[in-house]
PABA-543500 format. One record per residue: residue in three letters; y, z, x of N, C-alpha, C in turn. Coordinates in steps of 0.02 Angstrom, whole numbers, plus 50000, padded with zeros to 5 digits. Example, Ala and Ser with C-alpha at 12.3 -4.5 7.8 and 13.67 -1.06 7.14 Angstrom:
BEGIN
ALA497165039050660497755039050615498355039050660 SER498885035450642499475035750684500025039450645 
//
This chain:
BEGIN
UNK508064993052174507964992752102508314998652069 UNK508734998352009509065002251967508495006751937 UNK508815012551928508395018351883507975015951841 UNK508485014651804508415011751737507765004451723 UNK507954999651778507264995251776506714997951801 UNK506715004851864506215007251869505685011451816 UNK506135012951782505775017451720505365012651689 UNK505845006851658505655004551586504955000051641 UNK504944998051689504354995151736503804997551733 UNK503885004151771503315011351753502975013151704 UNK503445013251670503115015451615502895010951584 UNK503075005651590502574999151545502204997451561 UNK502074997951636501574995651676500985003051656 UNK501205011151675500715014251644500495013851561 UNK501085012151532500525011951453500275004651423 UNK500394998651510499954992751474499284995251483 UNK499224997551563498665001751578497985004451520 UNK498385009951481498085013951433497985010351389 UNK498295007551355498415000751290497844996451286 UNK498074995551355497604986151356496794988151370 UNK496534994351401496044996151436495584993151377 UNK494944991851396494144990751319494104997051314 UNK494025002851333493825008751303494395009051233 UNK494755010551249495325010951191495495006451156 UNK495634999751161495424995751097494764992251063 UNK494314998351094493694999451055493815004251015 UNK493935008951042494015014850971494285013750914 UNK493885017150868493975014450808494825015750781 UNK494775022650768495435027650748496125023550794 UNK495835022150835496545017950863496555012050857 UNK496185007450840496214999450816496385000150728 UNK496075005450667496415006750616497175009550626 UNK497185011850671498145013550659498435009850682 UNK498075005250744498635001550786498904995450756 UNK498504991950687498744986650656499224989750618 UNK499484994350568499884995150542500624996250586 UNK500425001650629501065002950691501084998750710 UNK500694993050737501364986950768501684982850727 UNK501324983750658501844980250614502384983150607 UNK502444991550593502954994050559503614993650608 UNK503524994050691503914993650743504214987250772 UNK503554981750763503754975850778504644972950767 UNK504854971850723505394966450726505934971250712 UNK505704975750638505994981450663506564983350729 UNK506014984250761506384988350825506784981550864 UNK506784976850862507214973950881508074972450833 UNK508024974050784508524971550736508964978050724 UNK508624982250744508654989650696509234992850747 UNK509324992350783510134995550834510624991750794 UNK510724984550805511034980950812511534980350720 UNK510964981050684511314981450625511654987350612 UNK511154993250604511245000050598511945001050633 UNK512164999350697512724999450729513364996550700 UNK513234994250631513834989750579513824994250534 UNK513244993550477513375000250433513335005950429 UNK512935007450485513025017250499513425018250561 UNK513515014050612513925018650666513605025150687 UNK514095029750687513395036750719513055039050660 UNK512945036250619512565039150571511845035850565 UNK511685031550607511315026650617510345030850622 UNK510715037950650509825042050661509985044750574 UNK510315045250554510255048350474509845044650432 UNK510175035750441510125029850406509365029850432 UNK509185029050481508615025550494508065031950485 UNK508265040850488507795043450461507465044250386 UNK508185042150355508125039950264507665033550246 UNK507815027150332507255024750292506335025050316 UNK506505028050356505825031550389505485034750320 UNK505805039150295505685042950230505475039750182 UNK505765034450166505815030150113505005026350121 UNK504905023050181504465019450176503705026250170 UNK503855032650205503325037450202503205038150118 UNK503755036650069503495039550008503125032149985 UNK503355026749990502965022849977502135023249985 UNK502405022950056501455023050086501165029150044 UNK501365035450032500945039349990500835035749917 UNK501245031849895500905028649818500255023849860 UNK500245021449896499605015749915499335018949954 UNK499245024650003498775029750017498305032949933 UNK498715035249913498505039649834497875031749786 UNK498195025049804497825022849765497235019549812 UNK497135018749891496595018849919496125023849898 UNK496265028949860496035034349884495575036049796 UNK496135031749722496035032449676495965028749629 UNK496045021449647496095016949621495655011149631 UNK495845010449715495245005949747494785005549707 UNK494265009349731493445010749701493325009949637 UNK493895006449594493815006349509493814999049502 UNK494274994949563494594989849549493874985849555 UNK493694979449483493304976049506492584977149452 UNK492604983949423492044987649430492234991749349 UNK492564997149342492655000749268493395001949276 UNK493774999649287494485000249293494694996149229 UNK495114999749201495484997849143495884991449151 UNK495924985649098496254979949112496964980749133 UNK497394984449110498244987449142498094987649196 UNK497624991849219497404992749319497294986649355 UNK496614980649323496684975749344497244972249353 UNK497634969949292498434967649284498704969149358 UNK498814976649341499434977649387499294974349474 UNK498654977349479498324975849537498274968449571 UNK498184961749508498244955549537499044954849525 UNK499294959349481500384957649489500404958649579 UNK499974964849617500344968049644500104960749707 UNK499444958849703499354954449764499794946049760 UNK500154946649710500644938949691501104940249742 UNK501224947149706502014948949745501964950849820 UNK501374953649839501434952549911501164946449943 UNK500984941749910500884934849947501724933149942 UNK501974932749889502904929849898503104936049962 UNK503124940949960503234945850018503024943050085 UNK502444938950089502234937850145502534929850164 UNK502824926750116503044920150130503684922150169 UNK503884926550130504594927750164504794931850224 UNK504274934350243504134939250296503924934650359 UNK503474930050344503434922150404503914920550434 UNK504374919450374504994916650400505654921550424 UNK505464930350428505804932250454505744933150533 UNK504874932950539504674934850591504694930350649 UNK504674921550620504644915550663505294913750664 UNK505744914550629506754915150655506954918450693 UNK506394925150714506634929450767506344927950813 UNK505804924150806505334923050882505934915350911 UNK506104911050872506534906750888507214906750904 UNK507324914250888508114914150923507974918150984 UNK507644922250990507344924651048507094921951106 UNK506774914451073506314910651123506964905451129 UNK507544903851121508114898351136508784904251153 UNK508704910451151509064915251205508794914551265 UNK508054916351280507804913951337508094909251388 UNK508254904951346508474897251381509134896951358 UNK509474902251345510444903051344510854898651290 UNK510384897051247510634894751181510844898851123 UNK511134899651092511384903451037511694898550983 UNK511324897750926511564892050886511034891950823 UNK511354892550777510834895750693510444888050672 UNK510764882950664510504876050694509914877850718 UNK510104877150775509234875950832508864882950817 UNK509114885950793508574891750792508044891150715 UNK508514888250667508164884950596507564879550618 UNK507854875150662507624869550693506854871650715 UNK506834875750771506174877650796506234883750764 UNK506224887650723505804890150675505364886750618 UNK505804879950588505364876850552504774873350597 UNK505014871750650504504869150692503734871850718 UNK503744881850727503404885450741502954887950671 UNK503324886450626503184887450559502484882150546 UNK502834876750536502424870650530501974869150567 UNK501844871950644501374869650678500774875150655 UNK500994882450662500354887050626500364885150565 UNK500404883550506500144881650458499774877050454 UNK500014871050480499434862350530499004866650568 UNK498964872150605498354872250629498004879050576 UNK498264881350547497924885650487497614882150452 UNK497974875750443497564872150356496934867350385 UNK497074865350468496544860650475495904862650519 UNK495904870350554495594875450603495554881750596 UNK496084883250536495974888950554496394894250597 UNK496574900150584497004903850607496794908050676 UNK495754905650686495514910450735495724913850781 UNK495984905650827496204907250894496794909350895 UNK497314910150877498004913350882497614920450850 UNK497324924250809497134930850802496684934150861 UNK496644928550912496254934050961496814936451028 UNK497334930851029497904936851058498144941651026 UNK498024943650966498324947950928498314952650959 UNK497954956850979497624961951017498014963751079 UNK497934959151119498504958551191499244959451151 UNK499414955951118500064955451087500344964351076 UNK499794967251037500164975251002500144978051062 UNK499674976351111499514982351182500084980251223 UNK500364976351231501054971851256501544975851239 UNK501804975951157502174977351134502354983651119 UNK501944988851112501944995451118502144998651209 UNK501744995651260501844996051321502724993951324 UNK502944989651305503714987351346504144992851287 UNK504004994851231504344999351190504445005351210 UNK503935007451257503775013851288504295011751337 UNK504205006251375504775007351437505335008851424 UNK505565005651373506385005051361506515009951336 UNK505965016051286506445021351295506505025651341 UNK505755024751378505945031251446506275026951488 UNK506745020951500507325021251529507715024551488 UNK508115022151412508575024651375508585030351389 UNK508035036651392507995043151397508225044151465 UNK507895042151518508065043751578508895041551604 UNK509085037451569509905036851582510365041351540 UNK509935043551491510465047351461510475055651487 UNK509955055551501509935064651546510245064851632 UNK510315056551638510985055351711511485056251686 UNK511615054551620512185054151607512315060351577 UNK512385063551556512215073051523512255076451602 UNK511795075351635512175079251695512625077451736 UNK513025073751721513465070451765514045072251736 UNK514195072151637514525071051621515005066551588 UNK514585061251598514725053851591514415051051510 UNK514175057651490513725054551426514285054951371 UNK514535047451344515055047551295514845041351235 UNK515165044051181514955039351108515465034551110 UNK515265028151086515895023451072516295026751012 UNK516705022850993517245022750940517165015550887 UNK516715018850828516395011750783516885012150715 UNK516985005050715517235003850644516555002150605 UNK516585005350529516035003250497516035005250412 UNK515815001850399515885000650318515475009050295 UNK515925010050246515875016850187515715016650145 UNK515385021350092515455020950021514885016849995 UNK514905012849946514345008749904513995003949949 UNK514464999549983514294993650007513784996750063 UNK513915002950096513525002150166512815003850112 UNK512855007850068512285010450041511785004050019 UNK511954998149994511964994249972511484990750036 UNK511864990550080511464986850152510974989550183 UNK511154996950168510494999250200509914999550160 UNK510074996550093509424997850034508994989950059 UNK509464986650086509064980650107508744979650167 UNK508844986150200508374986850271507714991750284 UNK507154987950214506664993250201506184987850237 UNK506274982850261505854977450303505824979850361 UNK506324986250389506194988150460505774992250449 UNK505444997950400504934999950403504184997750366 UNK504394991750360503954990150314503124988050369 UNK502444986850344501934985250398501374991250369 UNK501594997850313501065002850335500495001050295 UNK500804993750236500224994350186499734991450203 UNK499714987450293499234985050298498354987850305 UNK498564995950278497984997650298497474995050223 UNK497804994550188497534996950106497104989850113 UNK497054985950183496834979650145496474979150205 UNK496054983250242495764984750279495134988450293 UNK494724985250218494224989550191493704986350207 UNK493764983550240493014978250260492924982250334 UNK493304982350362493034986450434493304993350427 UNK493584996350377493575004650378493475006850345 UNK493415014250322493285016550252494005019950216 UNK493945022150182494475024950142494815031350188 UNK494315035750200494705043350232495045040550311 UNK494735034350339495075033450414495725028350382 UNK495485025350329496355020750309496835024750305 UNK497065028950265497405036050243497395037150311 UNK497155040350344497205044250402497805039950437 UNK497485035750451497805030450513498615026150502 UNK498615027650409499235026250392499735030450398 UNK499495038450408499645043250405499835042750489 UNK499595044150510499565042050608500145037650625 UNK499905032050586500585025650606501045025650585 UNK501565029950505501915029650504502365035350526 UNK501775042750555502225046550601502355044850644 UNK501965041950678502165037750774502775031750769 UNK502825030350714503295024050737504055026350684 UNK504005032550640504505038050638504865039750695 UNK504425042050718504445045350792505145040450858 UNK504545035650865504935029050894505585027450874 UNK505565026950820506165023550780506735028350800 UNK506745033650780507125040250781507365042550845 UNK506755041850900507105040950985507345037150997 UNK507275032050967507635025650996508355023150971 UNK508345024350900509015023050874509575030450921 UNK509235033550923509675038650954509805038251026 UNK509425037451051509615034151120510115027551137 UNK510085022551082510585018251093511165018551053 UNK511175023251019511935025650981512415025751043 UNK512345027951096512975027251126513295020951155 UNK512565013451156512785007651167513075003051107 UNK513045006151050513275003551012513984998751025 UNK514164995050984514754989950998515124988350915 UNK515524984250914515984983950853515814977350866 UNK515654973950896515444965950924514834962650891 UNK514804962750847513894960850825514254953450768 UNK514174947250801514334942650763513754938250746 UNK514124935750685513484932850641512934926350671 UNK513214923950719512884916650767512674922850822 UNK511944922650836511544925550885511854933950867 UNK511924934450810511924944650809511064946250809 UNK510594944250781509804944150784509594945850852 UNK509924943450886509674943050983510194949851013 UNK510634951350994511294956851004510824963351057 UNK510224964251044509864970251058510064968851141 UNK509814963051153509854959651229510354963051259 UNK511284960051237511864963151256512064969651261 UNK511854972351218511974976651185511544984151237 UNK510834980751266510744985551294510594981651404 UNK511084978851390511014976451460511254979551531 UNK511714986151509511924991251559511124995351597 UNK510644995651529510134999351556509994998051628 UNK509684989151625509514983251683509514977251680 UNK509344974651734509224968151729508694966251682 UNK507924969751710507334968251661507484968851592 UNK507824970551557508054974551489507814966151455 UNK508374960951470508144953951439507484950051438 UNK507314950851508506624948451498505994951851455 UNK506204958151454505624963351440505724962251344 UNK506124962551328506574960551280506224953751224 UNK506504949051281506294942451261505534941951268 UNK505074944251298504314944051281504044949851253 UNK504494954051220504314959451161504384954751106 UNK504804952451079504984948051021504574942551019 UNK504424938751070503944930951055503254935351076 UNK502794940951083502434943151081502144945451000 UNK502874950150997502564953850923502884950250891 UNK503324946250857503594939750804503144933050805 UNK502664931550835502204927550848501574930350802 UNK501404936450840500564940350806500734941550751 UNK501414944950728501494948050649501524940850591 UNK501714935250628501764932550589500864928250591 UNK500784927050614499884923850615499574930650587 UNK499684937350563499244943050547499584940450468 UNK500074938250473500404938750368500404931750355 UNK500164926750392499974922050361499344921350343 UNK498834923350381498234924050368498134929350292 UNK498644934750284498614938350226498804935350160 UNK499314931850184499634926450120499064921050107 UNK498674917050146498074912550128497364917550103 UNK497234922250141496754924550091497094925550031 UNK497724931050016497914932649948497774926549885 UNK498304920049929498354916049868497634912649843 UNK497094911549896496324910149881496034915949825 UNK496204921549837495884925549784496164927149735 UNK496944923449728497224929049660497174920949617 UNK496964913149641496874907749611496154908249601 UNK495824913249608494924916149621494554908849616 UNK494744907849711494424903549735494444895949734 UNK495004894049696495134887849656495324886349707 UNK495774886649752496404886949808496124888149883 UNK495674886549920495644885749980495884891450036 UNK495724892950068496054898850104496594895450162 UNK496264890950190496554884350227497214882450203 UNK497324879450110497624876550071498144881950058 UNK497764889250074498544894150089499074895750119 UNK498644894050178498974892650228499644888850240 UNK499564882250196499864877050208500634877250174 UNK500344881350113500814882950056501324887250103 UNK501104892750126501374899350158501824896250203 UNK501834890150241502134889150282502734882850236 UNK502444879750187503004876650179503634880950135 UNK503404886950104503764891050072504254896450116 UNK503774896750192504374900050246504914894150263 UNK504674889550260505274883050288505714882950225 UNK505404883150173506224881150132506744890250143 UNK506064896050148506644902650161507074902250220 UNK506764898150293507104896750332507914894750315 UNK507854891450281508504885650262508964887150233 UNK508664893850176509024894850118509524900850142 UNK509454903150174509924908250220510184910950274 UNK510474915950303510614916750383509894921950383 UNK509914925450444509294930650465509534938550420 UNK510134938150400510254944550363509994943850326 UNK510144937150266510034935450216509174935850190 UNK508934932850262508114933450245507724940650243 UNK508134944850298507954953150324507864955950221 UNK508414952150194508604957750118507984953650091 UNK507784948150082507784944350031506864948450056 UNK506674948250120506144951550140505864957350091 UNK506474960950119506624969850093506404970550033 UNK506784966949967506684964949913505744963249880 UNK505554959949940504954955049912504514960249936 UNK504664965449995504054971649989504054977249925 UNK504954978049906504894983349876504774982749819 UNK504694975649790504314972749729503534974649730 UNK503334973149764502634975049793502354983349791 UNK502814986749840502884992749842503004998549745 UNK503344993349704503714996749658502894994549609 UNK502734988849607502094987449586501384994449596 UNK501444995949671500994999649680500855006249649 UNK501765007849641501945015849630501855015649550 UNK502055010849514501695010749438500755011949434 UNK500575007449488499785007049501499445016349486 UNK499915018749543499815026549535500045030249497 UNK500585030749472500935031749417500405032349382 UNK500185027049338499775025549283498975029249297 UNK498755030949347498195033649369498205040849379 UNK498905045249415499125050849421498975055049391 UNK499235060749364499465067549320500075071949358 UNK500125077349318500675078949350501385080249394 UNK501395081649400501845081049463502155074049491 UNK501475072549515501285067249573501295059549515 UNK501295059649464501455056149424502175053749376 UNK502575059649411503285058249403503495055449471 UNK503465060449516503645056949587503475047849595 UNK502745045449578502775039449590503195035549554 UNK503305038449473503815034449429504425033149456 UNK504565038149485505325038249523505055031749563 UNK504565030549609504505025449652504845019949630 UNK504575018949555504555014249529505275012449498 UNK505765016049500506345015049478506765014249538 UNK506535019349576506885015449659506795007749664 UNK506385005049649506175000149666506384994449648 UNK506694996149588507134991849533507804992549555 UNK508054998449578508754999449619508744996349685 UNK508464997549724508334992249782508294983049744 UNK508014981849722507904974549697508664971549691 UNK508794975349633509404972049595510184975349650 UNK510204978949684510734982649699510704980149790 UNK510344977849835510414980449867510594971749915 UNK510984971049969511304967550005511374966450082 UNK511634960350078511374958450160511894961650179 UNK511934962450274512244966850305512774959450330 UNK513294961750310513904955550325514284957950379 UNK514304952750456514654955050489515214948850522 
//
């Protein structure tokens, strides 16, 4: 067995170990952080070499620490209003507060329609790589297919049973993330003492346009706001906390990892199966690299998407207050990912994603804004104008 599959083995095998154990996904502090972190890493980390390797080239740990950043200032406008806003909403909160507050849950139900369909296009090109197909066709094909069947069983049962792998799913997916970088790491300190450690030579877009593409890759950090809606089983100081927790740890991740595969980078990333590219792209590591690979993606692109459909059917039940079925949301959510399926390639959906959080996101930072003083009340304004520059300015990654 190669180094390299021995590592990423080991080590997945020790942190399914730790992961999966009942002591630890009993604890509290780690079941509040661990839903946001596997969102924010989930699909993310599969997409996030492969593009980054078109519009940043070696600039790719810059790019991806800007948007590490980006999504940290967000999460502080919806940390600040767990913290200031919440507890008004419902109760003596000014009608502008209410307003903004049911604007902000519209826009993340459309956020979450479109986020289905980013997450079940990746589980379907992933799950027909498996089986050595590469073809935008069949991958539309059984995505609408995977689409349609959780929504048929959302609208007529219920989402139960697919949310109780959820659990296995993040302890899965965190475990094989861990492997692949302590291989990546462990090949690259063979390669540093050997001598052998060398950067490719990338062609890659400059100037407006890359800026432009990378404003549309705020879906790779996107996942932290799931704490703010996580008030039924936590309280306010462990939400904050744990958002705080999850978006340094998967900072963290992101930042080892894009840097570790900067040197596999390629000029090769074409538009039929570039979504799956991670596979090729890091197949020198090992053999296991694909398989480990391919049941990271139909693991966590499966759970993320049954965790944001279930968010999109409660949302639309309560922001129609109750008129609308939670079931009947379901149904909607899925026929609204099938027409996003259709309407574009996987770049196209990654922006159109990007867009539909930072609408959401730009919603929130007015939320605080308007609640603020000082300081901290310009900073969120700025949110809020970012947010409008991202919307209108920002573009799919064309390769």
């Amino acid at each position: 067995m190669t180094l390299g599959n021995m590592l990423l083995l080991g080590t997945a095998l020790v942190l399914g170990v730790l992961l999966l154990n009942p002591k630890t996904m009993r604890n509290r502090a780690w079941r509040a952080t661990v839903t946001p972190l596997a969102s924010i890493i989930g699909s993310g980390f599969l997409v996030a070499g492969p593009i980054l390797s078109q519009v940043a080239g070696h600039w790719a740990f810059a790019a991806m620490m800007g948007l590490c950043a980006l999504g940290y200032f967000y999460g502080a406008a919806i940390r600040y209003n767990i913290r200031h806003v919440e507890p008004r909403i419902g109760k003596n909160a000014p009608p502008m507060m209410q307003r903004l507050e049911q604007a902000s849950d519209l826009a993340l139900s459309f956020a979450y329609f479109v986020s289905v369909a980013y997450y079940l296009n990746l589980f379907a090109a992933f799950a027909l790589r498996g089986g050595g197909v590469i073809d935008a066709v069949w991958v539309k094909l059984l995505a609408t297919a995977v689409i349609a069947a959780v929504g048929v069983l959302g609208a007529l049962r219920g989402l139960g049973a697919l949310e109780r792998v959820e659990a296995m799913a993040v302890g899965t997916k965190l475990a094989l993330i861990g492997g692949l970088c302590t291989a990546l790491l462990g090949l690259s300190l063979v390669a540093f003492s050997t001598g052998d450690l060398t950067w490719p030579t990338l062609d890659h877009d400059t100037g407006l346009n890359e800026v432009q593409v990378l404003l549309g890759l705020v879906i790779l950090v996107q996942g932290f706001e799931t704490s703010r809606y996580l008030g039924a089983e936590y309280d306010a100081d462990l939400r904050i906390a744990s958002m705080r927790w999850a978006q340094g740890l998967a900072t963290l991740i992101y930042l080892v990892f894009v840097l570790l595969i900067t040197r596999y980078f390629t000029n090769d990333l074409s538009l039929e199966g570039g979504e799956t590219a991670i596979i090729d792209m890091l197949a020198p590591v090992g053999t296991l690299v694909a398989p480990a690979i391919i049941i990271l993606a139909l693991a966590s692109q499966l759970s993320a998407a049954v965790a944001d459909m279930n968010g999109a059917g409660g949302l639309i039940s309560e922001t129609s207050r109750k008129r609308l079925p939670v079931k009947l949301g379901y149904a909607v959510t899925a026929a609204a990912a099938i027409l996003i399926t259709w309407l574009g390639n996987i770049y196209e959906i990654i922006t159109y994603a990007s867009k539909a959080f930072v609408l959401y996101y730009g919603l929130q930072s007015l939320q605080a804004a308007l609640a603020a003083s000082g300081v901290k009340r310009w900073l969120f304004a700025f949110g809020v104008l970012l947010a409008l520059v991202i919307i209108f300015f920002a573009t799919p990654a064309s390769v």
